[in-house]
TORKOL-207663 format. One record per residue (C-alpha): residue in three letters; z, x, y. Coordinates in steps of 0.1 Angstrom, whole numbers, padded with zeros to 4 digits. Layout:
N
residuo = ALA&zz = Z&xx = X&yy = Y;
...
END
This chain:
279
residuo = UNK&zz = 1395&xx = -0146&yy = 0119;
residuo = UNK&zz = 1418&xx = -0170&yy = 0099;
residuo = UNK&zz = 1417&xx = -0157&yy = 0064;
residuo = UNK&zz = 1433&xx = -0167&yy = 0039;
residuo = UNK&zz = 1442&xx = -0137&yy = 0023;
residuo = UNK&zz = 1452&xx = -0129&yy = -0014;
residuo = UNK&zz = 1458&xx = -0097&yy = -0032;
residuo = UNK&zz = 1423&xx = -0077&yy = -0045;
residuo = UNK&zz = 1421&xx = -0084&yy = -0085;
residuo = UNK&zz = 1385&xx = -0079&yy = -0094;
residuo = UNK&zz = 0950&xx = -0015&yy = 0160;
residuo = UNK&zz = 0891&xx = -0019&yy = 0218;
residuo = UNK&zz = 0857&xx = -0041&yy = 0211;
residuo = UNK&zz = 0855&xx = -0073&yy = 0195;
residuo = UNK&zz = 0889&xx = -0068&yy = 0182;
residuo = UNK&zz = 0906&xx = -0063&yy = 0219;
residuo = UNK&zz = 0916&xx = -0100&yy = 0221;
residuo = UNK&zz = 0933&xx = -0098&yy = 0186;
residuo = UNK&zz = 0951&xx = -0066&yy = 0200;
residuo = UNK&zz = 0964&xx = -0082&yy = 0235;
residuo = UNK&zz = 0977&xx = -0113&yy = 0217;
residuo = UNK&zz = 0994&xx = -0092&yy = 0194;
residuo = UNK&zz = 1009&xx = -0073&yy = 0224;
residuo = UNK&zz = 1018&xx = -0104&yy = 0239;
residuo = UNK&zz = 1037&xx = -0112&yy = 0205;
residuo = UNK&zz = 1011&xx = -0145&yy = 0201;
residuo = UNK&zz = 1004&xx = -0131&yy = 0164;
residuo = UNK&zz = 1025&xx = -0124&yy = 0137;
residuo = UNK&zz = 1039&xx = -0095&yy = 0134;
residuo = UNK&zz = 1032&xx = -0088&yy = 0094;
residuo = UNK&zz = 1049&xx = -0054&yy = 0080;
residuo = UNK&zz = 1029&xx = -0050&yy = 0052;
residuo = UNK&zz = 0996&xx = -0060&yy = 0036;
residuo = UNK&zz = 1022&xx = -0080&yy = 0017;
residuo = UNK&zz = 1056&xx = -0091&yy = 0017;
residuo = UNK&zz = 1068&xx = -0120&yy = 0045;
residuo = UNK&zz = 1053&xx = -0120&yy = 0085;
residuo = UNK&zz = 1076&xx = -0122&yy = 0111;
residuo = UNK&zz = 1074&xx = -0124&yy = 0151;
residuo = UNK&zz = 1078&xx = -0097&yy = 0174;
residuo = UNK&zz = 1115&xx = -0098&yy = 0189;
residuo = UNK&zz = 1122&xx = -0116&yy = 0215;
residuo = UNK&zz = 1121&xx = -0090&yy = 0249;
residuo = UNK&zz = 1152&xx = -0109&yy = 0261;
residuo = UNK&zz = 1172&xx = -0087&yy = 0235;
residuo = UNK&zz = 1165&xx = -0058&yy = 0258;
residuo = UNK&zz = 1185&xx = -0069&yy = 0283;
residuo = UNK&zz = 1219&xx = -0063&yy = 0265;
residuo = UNK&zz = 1214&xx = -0021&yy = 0253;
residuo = UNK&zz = 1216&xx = -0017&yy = 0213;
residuo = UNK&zz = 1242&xx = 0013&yy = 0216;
residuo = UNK&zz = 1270&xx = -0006&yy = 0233;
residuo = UNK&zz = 1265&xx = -0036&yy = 0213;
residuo = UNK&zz = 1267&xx = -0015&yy = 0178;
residuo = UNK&zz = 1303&xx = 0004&yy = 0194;
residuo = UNK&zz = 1322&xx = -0029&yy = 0201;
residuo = UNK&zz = 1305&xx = -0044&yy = 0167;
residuo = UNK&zz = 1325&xx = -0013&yy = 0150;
residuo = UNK&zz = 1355&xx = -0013&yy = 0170;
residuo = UNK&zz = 1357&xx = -0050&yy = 0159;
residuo = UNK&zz = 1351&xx = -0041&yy = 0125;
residuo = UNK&zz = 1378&xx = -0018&yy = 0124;
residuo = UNK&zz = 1397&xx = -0041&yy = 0137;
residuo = UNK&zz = 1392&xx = -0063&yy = 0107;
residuo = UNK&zz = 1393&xx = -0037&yy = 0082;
residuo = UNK&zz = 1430&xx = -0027&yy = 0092;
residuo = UNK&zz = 1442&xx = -0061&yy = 0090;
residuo = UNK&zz = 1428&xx = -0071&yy = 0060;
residuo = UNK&zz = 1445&xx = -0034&yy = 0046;
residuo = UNK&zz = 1479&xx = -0045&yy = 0063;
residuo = UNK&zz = 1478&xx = -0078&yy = 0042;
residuo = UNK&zz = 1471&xx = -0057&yy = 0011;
residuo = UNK&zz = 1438&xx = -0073&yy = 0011;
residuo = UNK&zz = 1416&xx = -0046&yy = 0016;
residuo = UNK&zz = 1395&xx = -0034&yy = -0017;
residuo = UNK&zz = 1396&xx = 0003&yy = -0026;
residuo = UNK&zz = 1369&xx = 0024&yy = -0031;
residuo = UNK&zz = 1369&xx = 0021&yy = -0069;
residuo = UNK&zz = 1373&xx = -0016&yy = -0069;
residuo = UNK&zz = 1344&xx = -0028&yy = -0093;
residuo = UNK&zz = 1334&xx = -0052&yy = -0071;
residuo = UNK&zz = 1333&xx = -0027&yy = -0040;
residuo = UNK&zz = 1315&xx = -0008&yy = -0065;
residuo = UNK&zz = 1287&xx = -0031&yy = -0074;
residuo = UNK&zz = 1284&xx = -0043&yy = -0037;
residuo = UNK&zz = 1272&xx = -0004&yy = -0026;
residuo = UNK&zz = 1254&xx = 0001&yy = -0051;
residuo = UNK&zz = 1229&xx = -0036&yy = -0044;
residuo = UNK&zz = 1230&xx = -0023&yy = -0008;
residuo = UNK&zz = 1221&xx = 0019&yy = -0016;
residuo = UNK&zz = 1193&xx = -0004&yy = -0034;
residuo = UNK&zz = 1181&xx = -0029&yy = 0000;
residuo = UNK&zz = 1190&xx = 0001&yy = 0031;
residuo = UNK&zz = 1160&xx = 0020&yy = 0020;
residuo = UNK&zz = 1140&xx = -0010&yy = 0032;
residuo = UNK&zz = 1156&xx = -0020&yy = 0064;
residuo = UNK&zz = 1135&xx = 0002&yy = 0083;
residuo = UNK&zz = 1107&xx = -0019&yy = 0075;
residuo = UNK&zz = 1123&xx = -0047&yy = 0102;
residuo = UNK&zz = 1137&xx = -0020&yy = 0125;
residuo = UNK&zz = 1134&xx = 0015&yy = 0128;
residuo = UNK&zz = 1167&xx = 0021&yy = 0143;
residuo = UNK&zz = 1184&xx = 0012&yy = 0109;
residuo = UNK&zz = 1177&xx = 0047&yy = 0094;
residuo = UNK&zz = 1203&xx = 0061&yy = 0122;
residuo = UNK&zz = 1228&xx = 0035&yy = 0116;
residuo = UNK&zz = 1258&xx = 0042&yy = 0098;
residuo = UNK&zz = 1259&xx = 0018&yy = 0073;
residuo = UNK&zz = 1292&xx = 0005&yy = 0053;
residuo = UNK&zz = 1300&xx = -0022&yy = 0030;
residuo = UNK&zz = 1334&xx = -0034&yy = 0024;
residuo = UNK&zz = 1353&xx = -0068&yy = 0005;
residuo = UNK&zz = 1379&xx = -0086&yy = 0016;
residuo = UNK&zz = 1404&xx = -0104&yy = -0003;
residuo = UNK&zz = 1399&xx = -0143&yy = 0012;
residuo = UNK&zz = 1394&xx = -0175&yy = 0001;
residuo = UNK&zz = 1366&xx = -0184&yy = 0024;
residuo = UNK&zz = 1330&xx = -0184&yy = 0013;
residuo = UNK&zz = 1313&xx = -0157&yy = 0035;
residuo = UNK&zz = 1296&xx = -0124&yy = 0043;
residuo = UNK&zz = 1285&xx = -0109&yy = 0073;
residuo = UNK&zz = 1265&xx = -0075&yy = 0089;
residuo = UNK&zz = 1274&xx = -0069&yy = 0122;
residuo = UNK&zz = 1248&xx = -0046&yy = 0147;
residuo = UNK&zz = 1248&xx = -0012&yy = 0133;
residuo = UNK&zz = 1253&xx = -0023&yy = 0101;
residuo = UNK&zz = 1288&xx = -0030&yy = 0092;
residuo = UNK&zz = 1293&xx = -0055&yy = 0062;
residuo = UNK&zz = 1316&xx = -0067&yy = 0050;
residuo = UNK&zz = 1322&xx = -0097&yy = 0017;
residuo = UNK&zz = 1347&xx = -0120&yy = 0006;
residuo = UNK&zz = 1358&xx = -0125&yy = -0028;
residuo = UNK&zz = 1355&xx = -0164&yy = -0021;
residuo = UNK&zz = 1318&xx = -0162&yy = -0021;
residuo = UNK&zz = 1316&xx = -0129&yy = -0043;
residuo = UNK&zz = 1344&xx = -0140&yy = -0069;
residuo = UNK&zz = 1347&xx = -0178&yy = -0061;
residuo = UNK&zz = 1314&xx = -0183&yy = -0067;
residuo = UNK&zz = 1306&xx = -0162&yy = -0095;
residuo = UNK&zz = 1273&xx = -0150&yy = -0075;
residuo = UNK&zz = 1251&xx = -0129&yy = -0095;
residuo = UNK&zz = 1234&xx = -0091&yy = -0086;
residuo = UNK&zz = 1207&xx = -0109&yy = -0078;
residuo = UNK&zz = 1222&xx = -0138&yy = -0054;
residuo = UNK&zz = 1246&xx = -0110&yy = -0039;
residuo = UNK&zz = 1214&xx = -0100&yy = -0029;
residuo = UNK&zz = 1204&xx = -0125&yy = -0013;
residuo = UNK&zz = 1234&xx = -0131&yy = 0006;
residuo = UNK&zz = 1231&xx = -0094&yy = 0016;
residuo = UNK&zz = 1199&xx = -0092&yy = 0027;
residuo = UNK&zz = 1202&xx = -0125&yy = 0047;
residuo = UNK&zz = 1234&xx = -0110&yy = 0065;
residuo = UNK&zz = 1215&xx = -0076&yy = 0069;
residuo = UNK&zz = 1185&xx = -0090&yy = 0084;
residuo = UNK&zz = 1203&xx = -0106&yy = 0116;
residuo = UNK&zz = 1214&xx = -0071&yy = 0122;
residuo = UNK&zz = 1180&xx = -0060&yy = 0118;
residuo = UNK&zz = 1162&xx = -0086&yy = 0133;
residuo = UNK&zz = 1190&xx = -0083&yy = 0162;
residuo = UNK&zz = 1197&xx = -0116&yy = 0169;
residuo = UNK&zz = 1233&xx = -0108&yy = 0181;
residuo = UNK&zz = 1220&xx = -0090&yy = 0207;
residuo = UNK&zz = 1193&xx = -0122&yy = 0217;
residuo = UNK&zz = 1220&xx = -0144&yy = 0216;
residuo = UNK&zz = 1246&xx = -0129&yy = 0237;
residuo = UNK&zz = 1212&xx = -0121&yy = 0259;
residuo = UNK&zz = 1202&xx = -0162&yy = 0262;
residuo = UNK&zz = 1241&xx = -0170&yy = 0269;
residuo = UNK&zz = 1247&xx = -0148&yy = 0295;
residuo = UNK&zz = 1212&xx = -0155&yy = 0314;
residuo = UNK&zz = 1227&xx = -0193&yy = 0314;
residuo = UNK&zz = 1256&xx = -0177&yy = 0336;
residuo = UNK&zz = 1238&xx = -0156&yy = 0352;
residuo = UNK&zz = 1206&xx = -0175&yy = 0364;
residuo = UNK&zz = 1167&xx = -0169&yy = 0356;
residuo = UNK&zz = 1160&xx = -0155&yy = 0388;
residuo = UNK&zz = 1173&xx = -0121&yy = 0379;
residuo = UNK&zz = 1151&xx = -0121&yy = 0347;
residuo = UNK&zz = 1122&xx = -0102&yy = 0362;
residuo = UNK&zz = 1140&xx = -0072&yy = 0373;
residuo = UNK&zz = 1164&xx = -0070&yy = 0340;
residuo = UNK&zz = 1130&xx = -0068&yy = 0317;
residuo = UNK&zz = 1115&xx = -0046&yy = 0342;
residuo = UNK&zz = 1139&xx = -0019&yy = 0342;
residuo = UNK&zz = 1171&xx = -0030&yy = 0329;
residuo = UNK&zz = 1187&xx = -0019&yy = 0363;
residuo = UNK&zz = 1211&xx = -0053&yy = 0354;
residuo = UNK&zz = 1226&xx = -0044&yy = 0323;
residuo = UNK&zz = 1257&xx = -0036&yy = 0334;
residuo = UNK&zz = 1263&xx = -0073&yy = 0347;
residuo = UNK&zz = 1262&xx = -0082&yy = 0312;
residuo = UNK&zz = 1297&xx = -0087&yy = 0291;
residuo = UNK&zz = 1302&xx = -0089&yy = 0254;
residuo = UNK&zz = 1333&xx = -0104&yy = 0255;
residuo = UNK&zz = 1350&xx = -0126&yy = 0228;
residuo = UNK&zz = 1344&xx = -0120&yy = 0185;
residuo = UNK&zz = 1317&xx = -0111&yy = 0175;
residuo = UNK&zz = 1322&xx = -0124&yy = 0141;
residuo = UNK&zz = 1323&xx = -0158&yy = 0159;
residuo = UNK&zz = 1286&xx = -0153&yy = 0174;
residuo = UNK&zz = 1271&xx = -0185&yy = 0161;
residuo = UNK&zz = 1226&xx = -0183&yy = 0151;
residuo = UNK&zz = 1206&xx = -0206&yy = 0158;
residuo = UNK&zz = 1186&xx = -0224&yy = 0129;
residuo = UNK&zz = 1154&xx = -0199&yy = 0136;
residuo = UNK&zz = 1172&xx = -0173&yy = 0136;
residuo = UNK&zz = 1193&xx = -0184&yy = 0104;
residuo = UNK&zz = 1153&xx = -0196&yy = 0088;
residuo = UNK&zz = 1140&xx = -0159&yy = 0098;
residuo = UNK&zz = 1171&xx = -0140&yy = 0083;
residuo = UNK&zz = 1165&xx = -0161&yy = 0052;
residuo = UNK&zz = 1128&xx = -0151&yy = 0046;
residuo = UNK&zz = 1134&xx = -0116&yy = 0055;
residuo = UNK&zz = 1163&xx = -0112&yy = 0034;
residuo = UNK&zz = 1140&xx = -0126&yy = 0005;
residuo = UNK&zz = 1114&xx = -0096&yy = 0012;
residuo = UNK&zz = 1148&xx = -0069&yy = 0014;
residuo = UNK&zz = 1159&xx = -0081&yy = -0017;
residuo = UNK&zz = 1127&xx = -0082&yy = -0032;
residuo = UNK&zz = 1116&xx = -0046&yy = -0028;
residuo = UNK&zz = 1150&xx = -0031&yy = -0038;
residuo = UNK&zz = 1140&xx = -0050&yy = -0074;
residuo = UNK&zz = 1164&xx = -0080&yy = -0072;
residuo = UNK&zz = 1143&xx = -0116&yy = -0084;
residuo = UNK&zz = 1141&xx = -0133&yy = -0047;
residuo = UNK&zz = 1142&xx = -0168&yy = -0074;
residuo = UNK&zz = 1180&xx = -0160&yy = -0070;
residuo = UNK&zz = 1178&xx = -0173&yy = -0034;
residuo = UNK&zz = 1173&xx = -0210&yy = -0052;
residuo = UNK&zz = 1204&xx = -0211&yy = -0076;
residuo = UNK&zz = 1222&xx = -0194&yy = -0046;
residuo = UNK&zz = 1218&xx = -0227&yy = -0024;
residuo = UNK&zz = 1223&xx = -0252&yy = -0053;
residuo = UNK&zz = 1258&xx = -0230&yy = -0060;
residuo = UNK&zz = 1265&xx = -0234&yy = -0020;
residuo = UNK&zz = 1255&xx = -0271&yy = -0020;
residuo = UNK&zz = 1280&xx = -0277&yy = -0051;
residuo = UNK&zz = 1307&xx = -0259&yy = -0038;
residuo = UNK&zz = 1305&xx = -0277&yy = 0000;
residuo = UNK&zz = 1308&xx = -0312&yy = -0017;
residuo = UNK&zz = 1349&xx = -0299&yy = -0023;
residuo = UNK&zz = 1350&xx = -0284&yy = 0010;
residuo = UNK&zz = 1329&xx = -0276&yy = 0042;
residuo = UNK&zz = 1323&xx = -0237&yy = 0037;
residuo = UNK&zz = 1322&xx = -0218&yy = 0070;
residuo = UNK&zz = 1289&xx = -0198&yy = 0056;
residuo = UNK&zz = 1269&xx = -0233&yy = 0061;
residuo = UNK&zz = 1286&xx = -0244&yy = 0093;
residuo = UNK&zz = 1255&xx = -0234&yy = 0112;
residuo = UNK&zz = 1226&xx = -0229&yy = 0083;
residuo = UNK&zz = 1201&xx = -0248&yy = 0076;
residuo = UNK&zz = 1206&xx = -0276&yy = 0048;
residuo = UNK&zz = 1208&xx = -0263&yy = 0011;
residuo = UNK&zz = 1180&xx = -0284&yy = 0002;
residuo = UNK&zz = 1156&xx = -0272&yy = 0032;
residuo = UNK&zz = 1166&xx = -0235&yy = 0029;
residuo = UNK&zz = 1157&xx = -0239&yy = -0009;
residuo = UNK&zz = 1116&xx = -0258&yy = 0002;
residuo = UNK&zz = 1117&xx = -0227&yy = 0024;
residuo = UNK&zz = 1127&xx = -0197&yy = -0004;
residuo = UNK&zz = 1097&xx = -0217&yy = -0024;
residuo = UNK&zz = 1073&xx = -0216&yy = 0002;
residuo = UNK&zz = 1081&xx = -0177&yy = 0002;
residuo = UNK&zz = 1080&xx = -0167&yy = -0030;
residuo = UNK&zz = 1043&xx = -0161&yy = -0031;
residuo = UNK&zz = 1046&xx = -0137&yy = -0006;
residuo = UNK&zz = 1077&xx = -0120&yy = -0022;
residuo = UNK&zz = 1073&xx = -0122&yy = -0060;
residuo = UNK&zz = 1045&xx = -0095&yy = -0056;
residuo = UNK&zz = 1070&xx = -0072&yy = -0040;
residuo = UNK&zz = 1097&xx = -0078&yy = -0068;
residuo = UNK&zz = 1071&xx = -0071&yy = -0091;
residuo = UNK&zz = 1060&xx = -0037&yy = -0075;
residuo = UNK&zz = 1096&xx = -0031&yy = -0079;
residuo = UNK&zz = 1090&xx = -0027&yy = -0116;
residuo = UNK&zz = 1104&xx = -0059&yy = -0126;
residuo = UNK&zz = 1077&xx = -0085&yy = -0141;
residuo = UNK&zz = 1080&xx = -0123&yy = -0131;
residuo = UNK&zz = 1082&xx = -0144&yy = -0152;
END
């Protein structure tokens, strides 16, 4: 990763169609009676197994953590930034198990990064990890941390790592072998990480779904999922200077915003249950 660094200063009769569509993952998988609906993974994520996925995603996270500490770059513990990051996600983690059962056993972390660039990221397992440039640079509230945190955490939780390197190596390695990998996974081992995983590029659904399950994250740990909208319009300004690498590969700032409207009915309720009134 090319950072620029800098020092750290701061469910049978009538209802057995509903059920087999359901299976099938033709209906929405909701999570709650309220809150946001999402699909049921894709089964192609299956095909690459979650445990060696999450061991490179740390071994690369190291990796990053001990360069960034080299450079001096690394915040401490008691940084007040580092500080008020861990404590918005002890506030989200609770949640995540909501989107995937497996993130109770994850080992979570959070961690900033001295850097110019404008980004944040949660790698499988749950490593994250924030740059001042978007933290600091961007004077992003508790409430728009949020939602950059809960966006970042929900394509770990959603696993769409795991989907993608899934699609990419089918490409190589040909559909016909799809049948048996789904059936028993007895072709796993023909599957290769390979490259950085910070580099894995999302597609626009994936980006779209992280967005509106980050909203409903964010919105039962108590943070105003509103934030999402003066977020985008502080992303949109600061791209007009310079492209940021966070928007390389998300949607528009104006479509992601229609979207965050388009959910806040759904997610308002939850920040309200939260024991914060909207007003």
């Amino acid at each position: 990763m090319s950072a620029h660094t800098r020092p750290i200063a701061h469910l049978r009769h009538p209802l057995a169609g509903l059920l087999l569509a359901f299976s099938l993952g033709l209906l929405p998988a909701a999570q709650a009676q309220t809150g946001v609906e999402v699909e049921k993974p894709s089964v192609l994520r299956k095909l690459v197994p979650a445990a060696q996925l999450e061991q490179q995603a740390t071994q690369e996270y190291r990796q990053l953590l001990q360069e960034a500490k080299t450079k001096g770059a690394l915040a401490p513990a008691d940084h007040p930034q580092v500080r008020r990051l861990r404590a918005i996600a002890a506030r989200i983690i609770p949640h995540a198990s909501r989107f995937n059962q497996d993130a109770g056993r994850w080992k979570w972390e959070v961690n900033l990064i001295g850097s110019k660039q404008v980004n944040a990221f949660c790698m499988p397992g749950g490593k994250i990890a924030f740059y001042t440039g978007l933290v600091e640079g961007l004077q992003l509230s508790d409430d728009e941390i949020a939602m950059v945190m809960g966006h970042e955490m929900a394509h770990a939780l959603r696993e769409h790592a795991r989907e993608r390197i899934a699609k990419s190596q089918m490409t190589q390695l040909g559909a016909s072998l799809l049948g048996a990998m789904i059936s028993d996974g007895r072709y796993t081992d023909a599957f290769r990480f390979g490259g950085n995983m910070l580099t894995l590029k999302f597609s626009r659904d994936d980006e779209t779904e992280a967005d509106v399950v980050g909203l409903d994250l964010a919105a039962r740990a108590g943070y105003d999922p509103r934030a999402g909208i003066s977020l985008w319009k502080k992303m949109e300004k600061a791209n007009q200077g310079a492209p940021l690498t966070w928007l390389s590969s998300h949607p528009s700032g104006r479509n992601r915003i229609k979207e965050i409207e388009a959910q806040l009915p759904k997610v308002l309720p939850l920040y309200e249950q939260a024991g914060h009134p909207a007003r």
